[in-house]
N, C-alpha and C positions, 0 to 999 in steps of 0.2 A: 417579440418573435411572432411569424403570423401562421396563422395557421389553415387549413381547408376543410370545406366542408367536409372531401374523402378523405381517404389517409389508405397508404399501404397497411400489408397484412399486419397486426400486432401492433398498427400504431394507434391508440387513440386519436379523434377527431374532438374538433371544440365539444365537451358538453360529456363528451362520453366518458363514462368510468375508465380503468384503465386495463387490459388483460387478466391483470393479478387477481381481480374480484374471486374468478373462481379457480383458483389456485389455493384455498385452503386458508386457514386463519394466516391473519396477520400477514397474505401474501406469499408464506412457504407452501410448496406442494409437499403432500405427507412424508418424502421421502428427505426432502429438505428437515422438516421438523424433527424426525427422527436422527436425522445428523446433526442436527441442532442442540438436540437434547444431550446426545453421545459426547457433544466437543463440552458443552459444559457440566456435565459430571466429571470429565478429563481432566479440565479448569479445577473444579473442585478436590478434587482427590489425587492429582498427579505430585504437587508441594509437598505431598508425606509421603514420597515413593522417590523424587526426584531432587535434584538440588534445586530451590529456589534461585536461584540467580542464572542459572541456563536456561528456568522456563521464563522468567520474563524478560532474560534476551530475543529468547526463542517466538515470543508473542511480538516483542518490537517489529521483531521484522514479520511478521505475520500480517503486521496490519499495515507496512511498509508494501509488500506486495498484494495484500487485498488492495490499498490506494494503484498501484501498477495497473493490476489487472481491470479496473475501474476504465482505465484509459485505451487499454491494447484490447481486454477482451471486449469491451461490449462498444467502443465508439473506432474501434478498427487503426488506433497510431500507436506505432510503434517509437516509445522516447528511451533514446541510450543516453536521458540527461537526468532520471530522478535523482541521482546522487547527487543535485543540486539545492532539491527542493530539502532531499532527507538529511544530509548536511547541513544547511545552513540553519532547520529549526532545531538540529541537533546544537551547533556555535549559540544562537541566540539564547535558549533555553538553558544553557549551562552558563552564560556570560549575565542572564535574569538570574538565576536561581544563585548564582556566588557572589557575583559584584552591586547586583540590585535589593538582594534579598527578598525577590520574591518567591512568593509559597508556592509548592511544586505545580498546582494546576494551573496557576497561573502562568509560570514559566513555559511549562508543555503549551496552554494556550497561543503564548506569541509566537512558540516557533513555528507554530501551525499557521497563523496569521503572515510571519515571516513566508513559509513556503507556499501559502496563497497569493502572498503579493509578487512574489518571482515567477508564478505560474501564471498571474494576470500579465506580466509583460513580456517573458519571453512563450505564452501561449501566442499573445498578439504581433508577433511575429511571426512564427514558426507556423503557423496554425494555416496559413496561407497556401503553402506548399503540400506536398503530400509523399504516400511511402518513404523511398530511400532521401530524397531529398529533404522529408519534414527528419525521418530521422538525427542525418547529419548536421542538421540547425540545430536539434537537442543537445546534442553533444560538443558542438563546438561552445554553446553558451554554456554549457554546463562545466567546461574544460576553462571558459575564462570564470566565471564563478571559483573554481579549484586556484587559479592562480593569484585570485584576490585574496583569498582565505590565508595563501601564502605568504604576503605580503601585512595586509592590516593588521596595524597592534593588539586589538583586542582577541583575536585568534591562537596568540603567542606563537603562530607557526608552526614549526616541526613538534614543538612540544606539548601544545594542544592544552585549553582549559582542563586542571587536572581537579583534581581534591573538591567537586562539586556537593555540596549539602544536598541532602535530599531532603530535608526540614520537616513540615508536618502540613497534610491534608487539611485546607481549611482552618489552618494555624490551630487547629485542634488535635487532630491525630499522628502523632507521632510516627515519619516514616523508616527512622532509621534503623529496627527490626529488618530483617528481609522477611519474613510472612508477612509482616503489613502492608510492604513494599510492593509485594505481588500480588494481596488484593484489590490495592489501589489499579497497579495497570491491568492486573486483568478483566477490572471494571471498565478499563480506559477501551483493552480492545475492544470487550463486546460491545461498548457503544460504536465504537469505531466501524465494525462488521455490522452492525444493526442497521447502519446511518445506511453504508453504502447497499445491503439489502432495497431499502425504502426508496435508494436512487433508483437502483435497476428497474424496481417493478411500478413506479411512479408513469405519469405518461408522458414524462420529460426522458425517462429513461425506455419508454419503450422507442421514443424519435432516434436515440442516440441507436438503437438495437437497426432501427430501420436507415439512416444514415450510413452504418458499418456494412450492410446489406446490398444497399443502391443508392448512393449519395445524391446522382444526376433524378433519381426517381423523385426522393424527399426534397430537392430542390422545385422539381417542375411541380407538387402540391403543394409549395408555398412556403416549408418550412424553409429558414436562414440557417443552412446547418453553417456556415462557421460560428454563428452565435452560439450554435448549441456547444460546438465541439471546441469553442472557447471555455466554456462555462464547464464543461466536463474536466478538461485540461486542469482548471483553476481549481477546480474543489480534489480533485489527483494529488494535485500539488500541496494543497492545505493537509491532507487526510496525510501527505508523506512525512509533508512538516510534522505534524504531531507525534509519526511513528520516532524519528529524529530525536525533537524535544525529551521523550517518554524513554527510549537508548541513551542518554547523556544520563541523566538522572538515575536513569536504571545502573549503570555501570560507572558513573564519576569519573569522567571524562569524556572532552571529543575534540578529536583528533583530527586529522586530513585526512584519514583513511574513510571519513564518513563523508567528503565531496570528491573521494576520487575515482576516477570513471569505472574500475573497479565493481565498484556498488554499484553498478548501473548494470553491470552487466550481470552480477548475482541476482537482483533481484528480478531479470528479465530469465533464469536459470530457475528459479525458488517458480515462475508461474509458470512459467513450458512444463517443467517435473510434473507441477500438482494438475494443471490440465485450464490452458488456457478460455475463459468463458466462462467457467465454472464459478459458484459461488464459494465453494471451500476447499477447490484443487491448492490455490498459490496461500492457503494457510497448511494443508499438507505438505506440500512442496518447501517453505519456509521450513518446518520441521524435519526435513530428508536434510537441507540444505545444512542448518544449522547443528542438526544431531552430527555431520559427518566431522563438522570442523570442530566438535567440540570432542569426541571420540575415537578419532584419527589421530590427535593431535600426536599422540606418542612415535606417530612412524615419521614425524620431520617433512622433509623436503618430499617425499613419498606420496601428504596429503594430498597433492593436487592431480599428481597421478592416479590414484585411487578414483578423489573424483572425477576425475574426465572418465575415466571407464565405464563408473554407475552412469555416470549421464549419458553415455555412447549407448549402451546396456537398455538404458531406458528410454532413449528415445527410440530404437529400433522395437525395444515391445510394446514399449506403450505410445503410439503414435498421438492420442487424442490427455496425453496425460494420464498421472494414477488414475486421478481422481473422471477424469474424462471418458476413459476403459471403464471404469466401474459404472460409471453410469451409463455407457453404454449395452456394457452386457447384461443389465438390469433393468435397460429400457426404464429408466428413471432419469430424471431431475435432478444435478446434484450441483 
């Protein structure tokens, strides 16, 4: 990928450190670190307040649309096909962990690997095109992906790999506890959210900032943005895979309902709520998203009604997102 001696505003140049330097340790600005802190004491102390098994659904897809927003917030494409990527590491990793016996990191691993290699080819397709058109390539691969799943034997189809072992961390730690269970992925997410922090503020991730900006601009200094908005695409896709993997395991099962375009459209619903760009709006937003389905569930047919209202509701007040409105009226970084 080549680069210029200038560079737009916020982009490093060969040689130069990257923005984030002074942005506070480790890259967070204070306001960051301070929400950083708040989510994991929450991490810590929520599993003896809450049921274990709704919060590590509740983180699945947390780090399912942190990978989202990796892709729409910061390099500007909009895909109505991750239920591609988060499906199908969801199949592999339950099809590892039952029929292969592999140990649960290992298994989360491939689907990750799984969801990076579907992201390497249908990015290098799709990646060509742009707005409504790259969208509609998402979705239509994503929709034939859905129909394989329907089809090939190892899926079992409608009935979906059930009864999946969640076995033991490191063939040491025994996962089949649910508190052990939830330490394990909520380890998973924070690396998960860590990784994609170190993207953003990286000077791979300040190009990707300036590409979403002025694409024609970051071209005419040299940089190859479809390389880069490949390479974004692809690590999207992996980071989906794993949320996938990490939901099959979590819950002992996966089904169709985790390639069908559906989920594609939840988890573009979970980063509009929480405040798209942001670093910890579409982990809020997962938690609106997921707290409703799991708390509604009593009013039936009712639930979807409910939520189109909150999200009607809130997208008229909160135009930039929760999480996007807060930091705005706080004039902070979040």
């Amino acid at each position: 990928m080549a680069s210029a001696t200038t560079a737009p505003p916020g982009v490093p140049a060969a040689g130069i450190p990257p923005v984030a330097t002074h942005q506070g340790y480790f890259g967070f600005t204070r306001a960051q670190g301070i929400a950083l802190l708040i989510m994991v004491a929450a991490l810590i102390a929520c599993p003896y307040f809450l049921y274990p098994q709704f919060l590590m659904k509740l983180l699945c897809f947390a780090l399912f649309a942190c990978a989202f927003n990796l892709l729409i917030g910061y390099v500007g494409l909009l895909s109505f096909g991750h239920a591609a990527y988060f499906g199908m590491g969801s199949y592999v990793a339950a099809h590892a962990a039952k029929v292969w016996g592999l140990t649960p990191e290992l298994a989360i691993l491939l689907g990750g690997v799984t969801g990076a290699g579907l992201g390497l080819v249908f990015g290098w397709i799709a990646i060509r095109r742009q707005g409504i058109y790259f969208a509609m390539i998402t979705l239509a691969l994503a929709q034939m992906i859905y129909f394989v799943c329907v089809q090939v034997p190892f899926t079992h189809g409608e009935d979906g790999i059930q009864a999946i072992p969640r076995g033991a961390f490191l063939g040491l730690i025994d996962l089949r506890a649910d508190m052990s269970l939830y330490w394990f992925i909520a380890g998973l997410f924070l690396l998960g959210f860590l990784l994609i922090h170190r993207v953003i503020n990286s000077p791979f991730g300040q190009v990707l900032t300036a590409i979403r900006e002025n694409e024609p601009r970051a071209t005419s200094l040299g940089y190859r943005t479809d390389d880069y908005k490949l390479v974004a695409f692809v690590l999207s896709a992996g980071i989906a895979g794993i949320a996938g993997g990490a939901k099959a395991i979590t819950v002992g099962i996966a089904t169709l309902t985790d390639v069908h375009w559906a989920m594609s459209g939840e988890v573009v619903l979970m980063t509009l709520l929480g405040g798209l760009g942001t670093l910890f709006g579409p982990v809020i937003g997962a938690a609106a998203v997921v707290g409703m389905q799991t708390y509604l569930a009593p009013f039936g047919a009712w639930v979807t009604v409910i939520q189109g209202c909150i999200f009607v509701l809130c997208v008229l007040a909160f135009r930039a997102g929760i999480v996007g409105e807060l930091a705005r009226m706080l004039r902070v970084k979040l």
